[in-house]
C-alpha positions as CSV (number, residue, x, y, z in Angstrom):
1,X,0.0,0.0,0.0
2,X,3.0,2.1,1.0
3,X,5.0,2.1,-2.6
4,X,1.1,2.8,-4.4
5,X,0.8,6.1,-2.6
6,X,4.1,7.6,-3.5
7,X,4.1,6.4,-7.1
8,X,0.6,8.2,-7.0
9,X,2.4,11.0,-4.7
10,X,5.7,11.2,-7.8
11,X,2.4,11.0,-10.4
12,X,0.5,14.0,-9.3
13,X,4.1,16.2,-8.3
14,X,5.5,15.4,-12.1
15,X,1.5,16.4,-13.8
16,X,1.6,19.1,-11.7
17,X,5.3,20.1,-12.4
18,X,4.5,19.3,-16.5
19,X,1.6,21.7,-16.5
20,X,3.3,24.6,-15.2
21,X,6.5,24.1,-17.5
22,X,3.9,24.1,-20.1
23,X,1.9,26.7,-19.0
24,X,5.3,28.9,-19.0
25,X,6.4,27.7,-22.5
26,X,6.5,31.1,-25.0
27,X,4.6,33.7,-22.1
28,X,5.9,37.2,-22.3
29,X,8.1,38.6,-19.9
30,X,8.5,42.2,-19.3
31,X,11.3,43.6,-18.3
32,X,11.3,45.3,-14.5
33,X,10.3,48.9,-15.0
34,X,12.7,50.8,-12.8
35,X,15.3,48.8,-14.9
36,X,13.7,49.7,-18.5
37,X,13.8,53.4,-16.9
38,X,17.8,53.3,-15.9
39,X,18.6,51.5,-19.2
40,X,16.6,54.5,-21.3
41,X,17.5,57.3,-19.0
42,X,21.1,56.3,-18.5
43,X,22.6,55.0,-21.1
44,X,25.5,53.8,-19.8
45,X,24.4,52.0,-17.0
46,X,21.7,50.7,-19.4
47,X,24.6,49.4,-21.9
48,X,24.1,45.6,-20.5
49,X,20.3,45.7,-21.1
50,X,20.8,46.9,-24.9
51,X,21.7,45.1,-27.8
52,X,23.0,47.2,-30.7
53,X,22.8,45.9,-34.4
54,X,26.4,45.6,-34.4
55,X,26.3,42.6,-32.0
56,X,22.7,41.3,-33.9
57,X,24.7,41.5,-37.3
58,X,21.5,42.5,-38.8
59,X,19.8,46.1,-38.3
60,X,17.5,46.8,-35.7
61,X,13.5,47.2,-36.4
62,X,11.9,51.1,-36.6
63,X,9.5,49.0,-34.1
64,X,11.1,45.8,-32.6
65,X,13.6,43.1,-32.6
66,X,12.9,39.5,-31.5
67,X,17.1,38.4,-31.1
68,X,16.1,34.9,-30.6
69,X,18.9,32.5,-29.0
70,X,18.4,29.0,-30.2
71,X,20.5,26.0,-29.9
72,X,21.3,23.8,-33.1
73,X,19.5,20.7,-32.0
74,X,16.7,22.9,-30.3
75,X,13.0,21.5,-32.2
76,X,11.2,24.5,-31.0
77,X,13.8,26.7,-31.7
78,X,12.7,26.0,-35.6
79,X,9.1,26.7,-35.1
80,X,9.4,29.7,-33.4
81,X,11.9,31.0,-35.7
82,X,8.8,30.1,-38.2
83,X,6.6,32.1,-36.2
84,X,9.0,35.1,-35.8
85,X,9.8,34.8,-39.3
86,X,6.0,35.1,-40.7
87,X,5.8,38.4,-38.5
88,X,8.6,40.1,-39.9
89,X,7.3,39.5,-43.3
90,X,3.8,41.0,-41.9
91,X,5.2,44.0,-40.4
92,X,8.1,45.8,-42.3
93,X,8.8,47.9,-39.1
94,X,10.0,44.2,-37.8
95,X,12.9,42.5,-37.3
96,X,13.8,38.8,-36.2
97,X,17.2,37.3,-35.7
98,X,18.6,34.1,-34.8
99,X,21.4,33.6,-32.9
100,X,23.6,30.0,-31.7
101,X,24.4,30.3,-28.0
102,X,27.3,28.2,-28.6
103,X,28.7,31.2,-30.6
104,X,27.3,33.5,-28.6
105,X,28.4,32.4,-25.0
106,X,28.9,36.2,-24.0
107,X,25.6,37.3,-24.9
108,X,24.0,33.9,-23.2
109,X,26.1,35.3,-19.7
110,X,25.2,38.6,-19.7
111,X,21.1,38.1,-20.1
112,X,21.3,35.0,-18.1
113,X,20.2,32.7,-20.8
114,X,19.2,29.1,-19.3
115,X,17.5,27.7,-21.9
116,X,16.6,27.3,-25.7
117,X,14.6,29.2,-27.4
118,X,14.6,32.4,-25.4
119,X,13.7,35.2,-27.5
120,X,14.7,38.7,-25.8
121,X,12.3,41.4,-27.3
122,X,14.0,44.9,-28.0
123,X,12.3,48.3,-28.4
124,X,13.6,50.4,-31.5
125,X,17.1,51.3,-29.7
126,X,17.6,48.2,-28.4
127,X,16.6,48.1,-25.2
128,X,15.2,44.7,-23.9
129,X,11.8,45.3,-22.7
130,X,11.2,41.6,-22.4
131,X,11.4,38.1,-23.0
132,X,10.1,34.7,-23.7
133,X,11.7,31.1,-23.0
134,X,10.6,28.0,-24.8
135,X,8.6,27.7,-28.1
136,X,6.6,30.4,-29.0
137,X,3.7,30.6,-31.1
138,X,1.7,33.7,-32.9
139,X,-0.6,34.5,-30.1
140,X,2.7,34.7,-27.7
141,X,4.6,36.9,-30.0
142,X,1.4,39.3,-30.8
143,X,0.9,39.9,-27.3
144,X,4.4,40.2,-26.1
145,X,4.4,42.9,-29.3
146,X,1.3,44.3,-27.9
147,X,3.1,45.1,-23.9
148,X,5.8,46.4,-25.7
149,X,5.7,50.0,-25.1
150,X,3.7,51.5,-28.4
151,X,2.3,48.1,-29.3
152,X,1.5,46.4,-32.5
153,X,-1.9,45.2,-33.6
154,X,-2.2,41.8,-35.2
155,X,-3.4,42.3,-39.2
């Protein structure tokens, strides 16, 4: 009777432990306000909360920048590059870029990448105003588009 109760007990912790991972997968993140407000305000202490196109290798969008850290085995990293993708083509004030962490180890340290994909959401300078771990579908990207200060409507 004993081992039946704590493989029900292990059951019901590991469901409950799936659902939240799950529930997590893709949601926007914003980034702390006070913090947003130093890294706009104060550019140089906000230097390690902005990316600038030089480090993206691409240019930055008149609106926003998913800078998407992905992994080369990562499944989900290739669907929400898909995702990302279709948006950019949707809205020319856009842009999307993907980035290896394995050749990007400074950038994974410095935003306290754990795990692939995390998409880091910059404003028009650069600034990350959020950002989203695991896939990430069109709904997730519209509505971390939509917090981002100035927002963007879905077509």
């Amino acid at each position: 009777m004993g081992n039946v109760l704590l493989v029900a007990a292990l059951l019901a912790v590991s469901t409950g432990l799936g659902l939240w991972w799950r529930a997590r997968n893709g949601r926007y993140t914003p980034v702390d306000a006070q913090l947003l407000r130093r890294a706009v305000d104060e550019p140089d202490v906000g230097d390690h909360q902005r990316l600038t196109a030089a480090e993206l290798g691409v240019p930055l969008g008149r609106r926003a920048t998913f800078a998407q850290f992905s992994s080369e085995v990562c499944t989900p990293c290739r669907r929400t590059a898909a995702v990302l993708g279709q948006l950019v083509t949707e809205h020319d004030d856009l842009s999307h870029v993907e980035m290896d962490v394995v050749e990007h180890l400074d950038l994974v340290r410095r935003f306290s990448i754990m795990r692939t994909p995390t998409i880091l959401l910059l404003d028009a300078r650069g600034v990350v105003v959020g950002r989203m771990s695991g896939a990430t579908d069109r709904r997730h990207a519209l509505a971390a588009l939509e917090a981002c200060p100035g927002g963007v409507t879905a077509p």
